[in-house]
N, C-alpha and C positions, 0 to 999 in steps of 0.2 A: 428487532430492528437494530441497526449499527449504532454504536459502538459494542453490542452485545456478541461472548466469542459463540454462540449459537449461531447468528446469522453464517459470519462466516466457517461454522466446522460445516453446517446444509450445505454451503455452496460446495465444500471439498468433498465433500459426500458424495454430491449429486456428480463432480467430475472426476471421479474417482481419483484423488490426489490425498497425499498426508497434507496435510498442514506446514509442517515441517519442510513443504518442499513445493510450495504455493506462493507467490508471489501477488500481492493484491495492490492496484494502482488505484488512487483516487484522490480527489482535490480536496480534502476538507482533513485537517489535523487532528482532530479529535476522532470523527466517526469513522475516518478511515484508515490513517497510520496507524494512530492509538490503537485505535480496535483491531488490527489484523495483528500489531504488535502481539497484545493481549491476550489474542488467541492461540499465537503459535507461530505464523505466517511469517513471511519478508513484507516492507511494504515500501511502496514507493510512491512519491511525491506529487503532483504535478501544482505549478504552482505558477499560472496561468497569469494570477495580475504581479509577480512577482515581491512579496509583501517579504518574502522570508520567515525564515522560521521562528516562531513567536513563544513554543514551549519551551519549559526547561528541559526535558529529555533530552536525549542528542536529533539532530536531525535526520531523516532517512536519507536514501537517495533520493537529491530532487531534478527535476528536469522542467523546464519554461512549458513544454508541451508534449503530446506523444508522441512526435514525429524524434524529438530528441529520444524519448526513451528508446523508440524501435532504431534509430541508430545505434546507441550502446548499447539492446541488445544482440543487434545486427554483429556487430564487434565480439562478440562473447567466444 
């Protein structure tokens, strides 16, 4: 289970991706940033009630929602 980097190397596995080149989106700071950090990944924010970033790590990319993220990556 998340924040463990086993969940996320299965999932790169199973989508044939490095790590190193996988991008993991989720709402939750610890289980999600942290962990895809951890593993190897990019990871990216959403951060729906708008609370801000609360760890001391640096923040990732964040976005209010996924419609902002599919903008920026729309942009890329």
């Amino acid at each position: 289970a998340k924040p463990a980097a086993s969940i996320f190397h299965a999932a790169c596995a199973i989508a044939g991706a490095e790590p190193a080149c996988t991008l993991h989106v989720g709402d939750h700071p610890e289980q999600d940033v942290t962990g895809a950090l951890n593993a190897g990944l990019a990871a990216a924010w959403i951060d729906r009630e708008g609370h801000g970033w609360q760890l001391s790590s640096p923040p990732p990319r964040t976005f209010a929602c996924l419609a902002g993220l599919a903008d920026y990556v729309e942009g890329l």
